[in-house]
C-alpha positions as CSV (number, residue, x, y, z in Angstrom):
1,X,39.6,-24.0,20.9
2,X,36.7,-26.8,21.2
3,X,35.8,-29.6,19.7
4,X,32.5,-31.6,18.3
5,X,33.2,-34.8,19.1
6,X,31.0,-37.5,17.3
7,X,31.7,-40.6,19.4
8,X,30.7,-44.4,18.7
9,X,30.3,-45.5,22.0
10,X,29.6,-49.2,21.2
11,X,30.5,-51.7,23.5
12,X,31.3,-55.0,22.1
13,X,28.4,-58.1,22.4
14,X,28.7,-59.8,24.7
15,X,30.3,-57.6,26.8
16,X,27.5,-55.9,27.1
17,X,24.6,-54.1,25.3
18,X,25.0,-50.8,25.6
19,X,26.1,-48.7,23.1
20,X,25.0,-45.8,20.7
21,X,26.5,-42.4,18.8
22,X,27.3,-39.6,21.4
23,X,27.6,-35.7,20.3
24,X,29.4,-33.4,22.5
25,X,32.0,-30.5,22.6
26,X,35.4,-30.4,24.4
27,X,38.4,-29.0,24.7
28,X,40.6,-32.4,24.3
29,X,40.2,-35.7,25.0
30,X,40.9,-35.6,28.5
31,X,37.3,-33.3,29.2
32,X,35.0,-35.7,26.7
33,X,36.1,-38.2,29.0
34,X,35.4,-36.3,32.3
35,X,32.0,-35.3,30.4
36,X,30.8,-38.6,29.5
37,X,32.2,-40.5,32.8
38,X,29.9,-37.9,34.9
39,X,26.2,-39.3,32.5
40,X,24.8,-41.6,34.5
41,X,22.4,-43.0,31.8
42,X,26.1,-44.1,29.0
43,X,27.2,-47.1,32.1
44,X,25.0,-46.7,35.3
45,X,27.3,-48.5,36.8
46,X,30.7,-47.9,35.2
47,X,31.2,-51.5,34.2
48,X,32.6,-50.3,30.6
49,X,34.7,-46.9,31.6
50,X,37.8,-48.8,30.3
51,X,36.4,-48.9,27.1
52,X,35.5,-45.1,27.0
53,X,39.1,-43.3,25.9
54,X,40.0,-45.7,22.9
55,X,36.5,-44.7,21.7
56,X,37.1,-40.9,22.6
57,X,40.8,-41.5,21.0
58,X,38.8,-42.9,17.4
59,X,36.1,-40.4,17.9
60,X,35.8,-38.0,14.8
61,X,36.6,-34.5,16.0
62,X,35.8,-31.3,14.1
63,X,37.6,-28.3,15.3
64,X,34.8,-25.2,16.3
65,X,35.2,-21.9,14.6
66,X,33.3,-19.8,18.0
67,X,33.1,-21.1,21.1
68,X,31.0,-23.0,23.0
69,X,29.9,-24.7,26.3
70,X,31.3,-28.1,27.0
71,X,29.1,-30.8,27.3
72,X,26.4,-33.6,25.4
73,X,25.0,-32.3,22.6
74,X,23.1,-35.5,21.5
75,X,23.1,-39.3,22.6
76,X,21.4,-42.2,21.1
77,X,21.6,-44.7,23.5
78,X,20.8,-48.5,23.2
C-alpha cells in the first residue's frame, strides 16, 4: 500500500534558500527519499540531502485506497 506524502521541504535561512511543499507517492519512507534524492531541481548539488529524511520522517502521509505509481506529484520550489 502507497502513500501521499505532503512534504515541507524547507531548509533553514541561512543554510540556504531553498525550500518549498513537495507532493508525491511512496511506499515508505525509504522510496520518498530515493524519489526526491534522484530531482535534480530540490538540491542541484546535494548540499542539503542530510536534511531530507527528518523532513520525509515529519512529512504528513495519507495512506492510498488504489494504487498508484511512485513518484512527484507536485513541487513548489523556492
Amino acid at each position: 500500500m502507497k502513500n501521499l506524502y505532503i512534504l515541507d521541504y524547507w531548509v533553514s535561512f541561512p543554510s540556504s534558500e531553498y525550500g518549498g511543499l513537495v507532493t508525491l507517492i511512496a511506499e515508505n519512507d525509504q522510496e520518498a527519499f530515493d524519489i526526491l534524492a534522484a530531482e535534480d531541481q530540490l538540491d542541484p548539488d546535494n548540499a542539503h540531502i542530510d536534511k531530507l529524511m527528518p523532513n520525509i520522517i515529519n512529512a504528513t502521509k495519507l495512506k492510498l485506497a488504489d494504487e498508484y505509481e511512485s513518484g512527484i506529484i507536485d513541487a513548489f520550489i523556492t
